[in-house]
N, C-alpha and C positions, 0 to 999 in steps of 0.2 A: 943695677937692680935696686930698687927702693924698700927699702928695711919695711920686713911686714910688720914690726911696733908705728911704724912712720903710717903707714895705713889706717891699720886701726886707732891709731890718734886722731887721724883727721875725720873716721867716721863720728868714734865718739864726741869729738869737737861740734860736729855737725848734732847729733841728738842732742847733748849740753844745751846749745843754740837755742835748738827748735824748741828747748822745753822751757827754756826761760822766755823765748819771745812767745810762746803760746803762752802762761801764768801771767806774763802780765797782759800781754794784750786780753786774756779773759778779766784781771781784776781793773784795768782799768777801763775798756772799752765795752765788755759785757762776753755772753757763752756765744754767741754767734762768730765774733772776731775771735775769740779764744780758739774757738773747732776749725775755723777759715785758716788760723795761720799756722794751726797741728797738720791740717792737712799737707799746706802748703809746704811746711818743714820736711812731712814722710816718704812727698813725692819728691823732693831734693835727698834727702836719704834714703830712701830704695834705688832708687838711679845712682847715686856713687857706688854703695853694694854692687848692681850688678855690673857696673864698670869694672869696679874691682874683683871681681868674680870669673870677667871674661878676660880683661888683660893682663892679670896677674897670672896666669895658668900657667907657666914655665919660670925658671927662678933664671935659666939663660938658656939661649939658643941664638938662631941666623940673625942678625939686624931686622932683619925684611921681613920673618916671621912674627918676629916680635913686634915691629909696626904693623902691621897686619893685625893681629893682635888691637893694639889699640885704637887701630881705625875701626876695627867692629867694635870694639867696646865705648867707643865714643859714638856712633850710630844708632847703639842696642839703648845709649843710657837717653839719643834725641828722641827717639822713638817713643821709650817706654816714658817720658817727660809730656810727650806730646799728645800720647793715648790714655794717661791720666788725668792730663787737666783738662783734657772734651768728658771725658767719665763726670769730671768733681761737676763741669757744667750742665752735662745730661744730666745727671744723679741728684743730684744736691742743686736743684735753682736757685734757691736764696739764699745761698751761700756770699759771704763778704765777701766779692773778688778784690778789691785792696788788701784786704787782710791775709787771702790764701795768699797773693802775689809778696808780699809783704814776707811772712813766715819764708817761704819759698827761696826769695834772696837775703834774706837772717841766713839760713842755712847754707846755701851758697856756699857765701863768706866765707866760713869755715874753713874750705880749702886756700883761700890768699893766706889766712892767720896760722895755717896747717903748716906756709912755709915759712914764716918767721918763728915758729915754736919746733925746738927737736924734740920729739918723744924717741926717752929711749928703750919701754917697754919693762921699764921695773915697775908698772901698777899692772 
């Protein structure tokens, strides 16, 4: 089982991310890339949450429950990924799709840099 500090490390790593690639991509590119690559960040951050939400829900049980388990929560997090960013494009037309896409894989990231860094849950 995956240490729940080891979790919430890699979410906060993930907001950390999103907010400094949104800050500067607003001061250096302007408020439009600034809001495109917050969005992009949120919808990579709500999707790990409820990954983490759906797989995490037992500390141990059967193998094959437990995969189960993370085969819905890697499903629940394409989906809810997939019905956000048709929203940002319904919703929001002129929205900087470089920049959501951009913010989007910043945030990602996170989790590759989540397994090189142990958090061990003293903050």
């Amino acid at each position: 089982m995956v240490a729940q500090a080891q979790i919430k490390g890699v979410i906060r790593l993930k907001l950390g991310i999103t907010l400094v690639v949104m800050l500067l991509s607003y001061l250096l590119w302007g408020r439009s890339a600034g809001i495109a690559s917050g969005l992009g960040g949120a919808i990579a951050l709500a999707g790990s949450m409820l990954y983490a939400r759906i797989a995490y829900q037992f500390a141990y049980g059967p193998p094959a429950a437990l995969m189960r388990l993370h085969f819905a929560a890697e499903a629940a997090k394409m989906a809810w990924t997939i019905v956000a960013f048709a929203a940002v494009f319904v919703f929001y037309r002129q929205v900087a799709w470089m920049w959501l896409f951009t913010g989007y894989i910043a945030a990602t990231s996170a989790y590759w840099f989540g397994l090189l860094i142990q958090f061990n849950g003293k903050k």
